[in-house]
PAFITOR-189594 format. One record per atom (N, C-alpha, C, O, CB): y, z, x. Coordinates in nm, 4 decimals, decimal comma, m for minus. Glycine has a CB too. Layout:
<atoms>
          y          z          x
          Y          Z          X
...
</atoms>
This chain:
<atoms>
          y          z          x
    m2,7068    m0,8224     0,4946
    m2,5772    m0,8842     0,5045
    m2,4893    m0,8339     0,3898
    m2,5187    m0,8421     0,2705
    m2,5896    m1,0382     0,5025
    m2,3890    m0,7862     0,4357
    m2,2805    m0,7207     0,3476
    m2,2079    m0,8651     0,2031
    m2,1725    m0,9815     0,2219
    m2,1288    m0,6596     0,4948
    m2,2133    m0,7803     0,0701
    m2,1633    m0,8802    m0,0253
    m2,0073    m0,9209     0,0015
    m1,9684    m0,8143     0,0492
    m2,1811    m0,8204    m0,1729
    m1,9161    m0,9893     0,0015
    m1,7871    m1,0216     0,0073
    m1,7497    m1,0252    m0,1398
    m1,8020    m1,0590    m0,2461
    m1,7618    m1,1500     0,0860
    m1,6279    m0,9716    m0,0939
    m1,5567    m1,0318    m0,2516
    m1,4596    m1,0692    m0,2498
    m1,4001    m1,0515    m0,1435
    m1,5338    m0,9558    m0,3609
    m1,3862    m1,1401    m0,3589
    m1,2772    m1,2395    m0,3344
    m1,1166    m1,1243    m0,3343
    m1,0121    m1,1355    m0,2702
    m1,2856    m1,3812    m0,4867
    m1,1596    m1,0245    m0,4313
    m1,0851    m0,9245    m0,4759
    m1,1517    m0,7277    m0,5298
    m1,2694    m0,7097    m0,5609
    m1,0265    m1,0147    m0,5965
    m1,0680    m0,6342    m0,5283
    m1,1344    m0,5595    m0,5438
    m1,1833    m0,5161    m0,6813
    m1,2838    m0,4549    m0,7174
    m1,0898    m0,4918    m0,4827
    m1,0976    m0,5588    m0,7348
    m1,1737    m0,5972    m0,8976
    m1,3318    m0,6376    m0,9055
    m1,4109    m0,5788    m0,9792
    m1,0950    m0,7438    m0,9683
    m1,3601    m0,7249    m0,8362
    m1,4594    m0,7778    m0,7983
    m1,5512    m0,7096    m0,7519
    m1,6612    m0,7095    m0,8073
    m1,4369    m0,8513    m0,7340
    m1,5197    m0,6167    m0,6096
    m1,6112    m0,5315    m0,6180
    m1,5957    m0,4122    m0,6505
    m1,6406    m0,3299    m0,5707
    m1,6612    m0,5297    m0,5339
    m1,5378    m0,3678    m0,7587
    m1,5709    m0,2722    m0,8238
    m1,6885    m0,3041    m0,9902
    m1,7761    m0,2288    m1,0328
    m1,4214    m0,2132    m0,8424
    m1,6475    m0,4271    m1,0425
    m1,7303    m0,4684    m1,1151
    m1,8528    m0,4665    m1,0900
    m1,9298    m0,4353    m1,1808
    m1,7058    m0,5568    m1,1395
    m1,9171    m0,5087    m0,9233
    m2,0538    m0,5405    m0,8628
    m2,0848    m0,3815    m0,8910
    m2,1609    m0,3508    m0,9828
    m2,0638    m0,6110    m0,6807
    m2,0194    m0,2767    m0,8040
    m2,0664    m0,1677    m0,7943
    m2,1126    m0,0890    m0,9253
    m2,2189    m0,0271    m0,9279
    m1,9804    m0,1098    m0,7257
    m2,0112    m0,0969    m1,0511
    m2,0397    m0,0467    m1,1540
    m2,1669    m0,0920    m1,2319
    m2,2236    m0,0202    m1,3143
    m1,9372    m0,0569    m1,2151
    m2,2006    m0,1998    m1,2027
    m2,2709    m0,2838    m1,2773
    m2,3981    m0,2600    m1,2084
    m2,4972    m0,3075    m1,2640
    m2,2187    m0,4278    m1,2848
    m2,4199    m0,1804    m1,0719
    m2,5064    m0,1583    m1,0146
    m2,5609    m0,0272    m1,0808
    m2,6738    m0,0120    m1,1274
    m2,4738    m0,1652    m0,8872
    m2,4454     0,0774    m1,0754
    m2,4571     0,1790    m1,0955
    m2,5181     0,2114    m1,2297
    m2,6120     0,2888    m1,2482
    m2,3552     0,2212    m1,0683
    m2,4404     0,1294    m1,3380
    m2,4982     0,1323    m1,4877
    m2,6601     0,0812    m1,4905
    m2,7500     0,1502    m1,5387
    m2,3989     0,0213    m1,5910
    m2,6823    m0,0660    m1,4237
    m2,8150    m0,0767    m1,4186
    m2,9459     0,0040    m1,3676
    m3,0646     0,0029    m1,4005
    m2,8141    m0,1621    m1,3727
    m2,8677     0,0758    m1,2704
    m2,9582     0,1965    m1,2100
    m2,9941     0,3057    m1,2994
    m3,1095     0,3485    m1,2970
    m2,8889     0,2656    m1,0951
    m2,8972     0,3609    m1,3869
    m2,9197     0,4409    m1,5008
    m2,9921     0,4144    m1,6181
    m3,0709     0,4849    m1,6811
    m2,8211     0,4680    m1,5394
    m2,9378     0,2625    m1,6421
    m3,1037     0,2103    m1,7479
    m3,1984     0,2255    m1,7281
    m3,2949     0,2571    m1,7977
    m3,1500     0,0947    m1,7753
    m3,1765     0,1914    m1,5620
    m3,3386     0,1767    m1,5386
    m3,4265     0,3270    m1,5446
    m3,5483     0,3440    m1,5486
    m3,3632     0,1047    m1,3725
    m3,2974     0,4433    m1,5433
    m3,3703     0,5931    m1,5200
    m3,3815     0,5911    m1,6588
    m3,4858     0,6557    m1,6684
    m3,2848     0,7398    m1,4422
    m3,3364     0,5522    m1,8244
    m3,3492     0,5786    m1,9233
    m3,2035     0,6322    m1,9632
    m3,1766     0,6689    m2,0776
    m3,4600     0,6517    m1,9316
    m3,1200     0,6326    m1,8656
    m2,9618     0,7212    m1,9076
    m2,9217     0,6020    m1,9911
    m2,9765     0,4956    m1,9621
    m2,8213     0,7688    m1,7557
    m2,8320     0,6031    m2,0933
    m2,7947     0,5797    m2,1864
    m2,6039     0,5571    m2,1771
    m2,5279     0,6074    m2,2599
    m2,8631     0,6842    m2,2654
    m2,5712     0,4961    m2,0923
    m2,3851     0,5204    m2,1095
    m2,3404     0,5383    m2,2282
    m2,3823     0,4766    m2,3262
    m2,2886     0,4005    m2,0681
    m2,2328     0,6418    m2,2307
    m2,1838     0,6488    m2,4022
    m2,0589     0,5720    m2,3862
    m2,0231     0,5235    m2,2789
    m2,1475     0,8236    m2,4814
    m1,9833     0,5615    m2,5158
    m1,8958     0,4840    m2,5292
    m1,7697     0,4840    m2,4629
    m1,6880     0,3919    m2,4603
    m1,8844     0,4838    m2,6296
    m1,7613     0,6034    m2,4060
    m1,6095     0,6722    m2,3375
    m1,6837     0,6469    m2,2288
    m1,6124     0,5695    m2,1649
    m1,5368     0,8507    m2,3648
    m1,8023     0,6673    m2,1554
    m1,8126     0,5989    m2,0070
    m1,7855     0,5113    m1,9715
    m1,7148     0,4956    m1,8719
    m1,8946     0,5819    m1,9580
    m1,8680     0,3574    m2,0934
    m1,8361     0,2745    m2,0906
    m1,6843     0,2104    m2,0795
    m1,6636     0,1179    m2,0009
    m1,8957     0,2618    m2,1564
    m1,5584     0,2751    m2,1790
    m1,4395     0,2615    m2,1345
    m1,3920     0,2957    m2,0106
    m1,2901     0,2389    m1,9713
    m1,3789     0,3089    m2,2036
    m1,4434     0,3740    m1,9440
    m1,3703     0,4659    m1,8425
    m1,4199     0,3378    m1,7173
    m1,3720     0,3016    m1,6099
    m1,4447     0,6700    m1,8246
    m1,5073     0,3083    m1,7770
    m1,5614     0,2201    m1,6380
    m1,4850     0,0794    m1,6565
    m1,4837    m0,0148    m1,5773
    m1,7569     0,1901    m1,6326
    m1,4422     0,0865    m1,7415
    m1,3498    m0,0833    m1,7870
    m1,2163    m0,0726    m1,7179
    m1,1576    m0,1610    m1,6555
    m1,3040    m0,1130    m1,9881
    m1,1719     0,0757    m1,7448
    m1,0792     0,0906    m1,7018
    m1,0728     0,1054    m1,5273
    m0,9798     0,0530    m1,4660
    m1,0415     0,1837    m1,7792
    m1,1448     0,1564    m1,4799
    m1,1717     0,1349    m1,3354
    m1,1698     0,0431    m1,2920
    m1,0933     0,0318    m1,1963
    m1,2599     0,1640    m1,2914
    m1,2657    m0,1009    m1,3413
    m1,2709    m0,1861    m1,2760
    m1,1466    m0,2784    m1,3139
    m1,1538    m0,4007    m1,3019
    m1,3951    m0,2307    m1,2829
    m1,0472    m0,2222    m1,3543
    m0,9446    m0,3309    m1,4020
    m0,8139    m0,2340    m1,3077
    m0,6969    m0,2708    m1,2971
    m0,9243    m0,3524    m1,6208
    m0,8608    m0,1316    m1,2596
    m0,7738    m0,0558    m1,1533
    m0,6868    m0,0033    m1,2369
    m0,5811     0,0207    m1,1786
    m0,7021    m0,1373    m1,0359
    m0,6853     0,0383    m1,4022
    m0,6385     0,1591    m1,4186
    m0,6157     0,3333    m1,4731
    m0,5353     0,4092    m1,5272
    m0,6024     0,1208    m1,4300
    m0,8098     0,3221    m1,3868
    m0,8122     0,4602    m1,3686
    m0,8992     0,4884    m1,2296
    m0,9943     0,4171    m1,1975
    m0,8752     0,5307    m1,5029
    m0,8645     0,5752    m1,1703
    m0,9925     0,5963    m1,0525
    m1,1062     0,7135    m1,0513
    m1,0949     0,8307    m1,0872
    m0,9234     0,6221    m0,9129
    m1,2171     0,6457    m0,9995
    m1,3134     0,7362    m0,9986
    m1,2746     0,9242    m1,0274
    m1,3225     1,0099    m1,1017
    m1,3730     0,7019    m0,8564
    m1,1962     0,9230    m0,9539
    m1,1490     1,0816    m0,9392
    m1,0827     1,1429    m1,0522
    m1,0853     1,2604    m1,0887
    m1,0483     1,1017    m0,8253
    m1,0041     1,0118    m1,1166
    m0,9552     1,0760    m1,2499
    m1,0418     1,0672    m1,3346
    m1,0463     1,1663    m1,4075
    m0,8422     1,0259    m1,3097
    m1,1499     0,9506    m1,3677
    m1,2581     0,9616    m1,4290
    m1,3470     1,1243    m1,4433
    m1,3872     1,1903    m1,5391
    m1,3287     0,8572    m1,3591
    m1,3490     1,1376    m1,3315
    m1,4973     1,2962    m1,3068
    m1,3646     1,3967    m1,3413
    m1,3959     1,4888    m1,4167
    m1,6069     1,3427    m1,0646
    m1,2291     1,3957    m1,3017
    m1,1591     1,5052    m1,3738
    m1,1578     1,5140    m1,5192
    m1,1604     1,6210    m1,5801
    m1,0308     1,5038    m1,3388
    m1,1547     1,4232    m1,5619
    m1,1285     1,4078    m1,7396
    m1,2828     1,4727    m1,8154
    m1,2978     1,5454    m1,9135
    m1,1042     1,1927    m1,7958
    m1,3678     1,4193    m1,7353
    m1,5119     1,4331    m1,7984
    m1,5051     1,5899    m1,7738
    m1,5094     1,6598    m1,8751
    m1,6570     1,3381    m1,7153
    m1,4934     1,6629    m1,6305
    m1,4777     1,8127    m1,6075
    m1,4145     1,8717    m1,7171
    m1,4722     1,9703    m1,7629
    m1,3995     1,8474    m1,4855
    m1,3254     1,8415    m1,7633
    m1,2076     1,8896    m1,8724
    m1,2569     1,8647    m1,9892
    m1,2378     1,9625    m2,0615
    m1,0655     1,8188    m1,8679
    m1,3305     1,7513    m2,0623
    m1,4016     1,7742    m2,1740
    m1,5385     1,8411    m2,1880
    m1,6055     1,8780    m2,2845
    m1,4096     1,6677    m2,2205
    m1,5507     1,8423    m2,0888
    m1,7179     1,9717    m2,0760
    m1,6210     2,0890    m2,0195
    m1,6974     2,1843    m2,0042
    m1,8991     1,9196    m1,9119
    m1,5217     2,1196    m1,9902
    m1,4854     2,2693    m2,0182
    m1,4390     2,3198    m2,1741
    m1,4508     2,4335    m2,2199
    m1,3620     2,3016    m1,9201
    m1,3956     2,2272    m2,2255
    m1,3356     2,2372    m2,3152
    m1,4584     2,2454    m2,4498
    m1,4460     2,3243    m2,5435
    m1,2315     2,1271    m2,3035
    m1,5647     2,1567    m2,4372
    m1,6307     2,1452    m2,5211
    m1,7544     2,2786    m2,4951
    m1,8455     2,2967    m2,5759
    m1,6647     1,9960    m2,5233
    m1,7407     2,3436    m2,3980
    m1,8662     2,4354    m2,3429
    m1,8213     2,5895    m2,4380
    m1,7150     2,6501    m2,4510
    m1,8615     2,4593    m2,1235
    m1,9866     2,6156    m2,5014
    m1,9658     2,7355    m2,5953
    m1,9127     2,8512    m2,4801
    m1,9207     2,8651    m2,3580
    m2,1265     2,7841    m2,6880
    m1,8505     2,9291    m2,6022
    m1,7990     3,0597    m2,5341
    m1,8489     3,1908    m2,5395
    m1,7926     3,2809    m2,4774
    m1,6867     3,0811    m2,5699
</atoms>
């Protein structure tokens, strides 16, 4: 049976909170800028897509030459 939510705030919180727990459970470690990035998502102001662009752009940026 599918979860409801009252708002999408709501379920974006469930989902993240899934997602982060799933990664503990592999041993992944969120760093501190994930952790923001995901605050900011679930408060609707950033989206997934700008999230994985920004991260693309600091691993280009940070990748030896």
């Amino acid at each position: 049976m599918p979860t409801k939510f009252a708002n999408q705030s709501q379920a974006r919180q469930y989902n993240v909170s899934n997602a982060v727990a799933s990664a503990r459970i592999e041993g992944i470690v969120p760093t501190k800028q994930l952790e923001q990035n995901l605050t900011d998502y679930v408060a609707g102001k950033k989206s997934i897509a700008q999230i994985l662009e920004e991260t693309k752009q600091r691993y280009a940026a940070n990748r030896p030459k």
